[in-house]
C-alpha positions in Angstrom: 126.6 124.0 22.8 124.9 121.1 24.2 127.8 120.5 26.2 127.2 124.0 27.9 123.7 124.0 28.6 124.5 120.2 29.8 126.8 121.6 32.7 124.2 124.4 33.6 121.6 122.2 34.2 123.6 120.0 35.9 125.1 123.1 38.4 121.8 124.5 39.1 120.3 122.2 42.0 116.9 120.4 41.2 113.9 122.1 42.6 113.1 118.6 43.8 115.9 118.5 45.8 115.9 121.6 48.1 112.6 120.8 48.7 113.2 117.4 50.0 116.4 119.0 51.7 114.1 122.4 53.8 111.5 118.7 54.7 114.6 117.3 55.8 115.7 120.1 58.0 111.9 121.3 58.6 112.0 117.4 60.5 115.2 117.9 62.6 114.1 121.5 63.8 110.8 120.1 64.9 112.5 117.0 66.2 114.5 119.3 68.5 111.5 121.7 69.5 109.8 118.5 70.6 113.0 117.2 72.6 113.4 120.7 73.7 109.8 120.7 75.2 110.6 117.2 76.8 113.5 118.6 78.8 111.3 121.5 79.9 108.9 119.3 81.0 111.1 117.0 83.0 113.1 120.0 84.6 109.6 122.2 85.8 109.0 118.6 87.2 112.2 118.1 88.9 111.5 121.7 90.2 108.6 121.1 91.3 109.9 118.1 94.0 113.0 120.1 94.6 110.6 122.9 96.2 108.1 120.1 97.8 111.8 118.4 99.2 112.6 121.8 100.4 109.3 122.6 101.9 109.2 119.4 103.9 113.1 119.5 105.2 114.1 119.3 109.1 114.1 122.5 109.6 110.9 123.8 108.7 109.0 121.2 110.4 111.0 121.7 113.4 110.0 125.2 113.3 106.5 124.5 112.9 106.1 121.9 116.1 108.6 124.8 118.0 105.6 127.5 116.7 103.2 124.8 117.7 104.1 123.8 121.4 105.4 127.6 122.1 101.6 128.4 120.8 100.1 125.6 123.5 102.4 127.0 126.4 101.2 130.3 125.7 97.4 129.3 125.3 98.3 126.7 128.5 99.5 129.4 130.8 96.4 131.7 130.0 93.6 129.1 130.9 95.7 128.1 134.5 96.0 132.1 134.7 92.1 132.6 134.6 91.0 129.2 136.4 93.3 131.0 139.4 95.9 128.0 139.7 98.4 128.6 142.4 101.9 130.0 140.8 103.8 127.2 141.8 101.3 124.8 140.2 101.4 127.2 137.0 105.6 127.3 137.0 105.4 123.0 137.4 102.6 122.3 134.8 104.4 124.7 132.2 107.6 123.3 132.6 106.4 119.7 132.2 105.0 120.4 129.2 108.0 122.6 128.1 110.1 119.1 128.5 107.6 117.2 126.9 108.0 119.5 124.3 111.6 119.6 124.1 111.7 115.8 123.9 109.0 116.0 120.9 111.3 118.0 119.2 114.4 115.9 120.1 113.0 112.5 119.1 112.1 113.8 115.5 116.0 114.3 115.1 117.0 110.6 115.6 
């Protein structure tokens, strides 16, 4: 008989030993929640210069100095308009500083 109760002690796992075994896997699972919160961290980060490269591209500033010297032209015109400026001085002024413009815009390319 002692045989028997020998080999049932011996199948039944130790109490010792699962809990060692849910601290072991309790470990890994909070290793990989904290490597988990790593990545997220790095990729909202990586995000985060994507959308500042993107906001600072070519294009958009080029838009915004085309806004810009379309904006001075416009404000340009209206104070030569009210001082009374002949139209032919008007037409030669604003197209000056519509090729000054132009040029700006064309040196930021190169």
């Amino acid at each position: 008989m002692k045989i028997f109760k020998w080999r049932k002690d011996e199948s039944q796992p130790n109490q010792e030993d699962q809990v060692e075994w849910l601290q072991n896997e309790n470990d890994k699972l909070l290793n990989q929640v904290e490597s988990l919160k790593l990545d997220l961290t790095e990729l909202r980060a990586e995000n985060q210069d994507l959308v500042n490269k993107l906001s600072g591209n070519k294009y958009h500033r080029t838009f915004i100095k085309t806004g810009s010297g379309l904006g001075v032209l416009m404000v340009t015109y209206i104070l030569l308009a009210l001082m009374e400026a002949k139209p032919t001085d008007i037409t030669w002024l604003l197209l000056i500083e519509a090729v000054f413009i132009f040029l700006m815009l064309r040196g930021d390319d190169k």
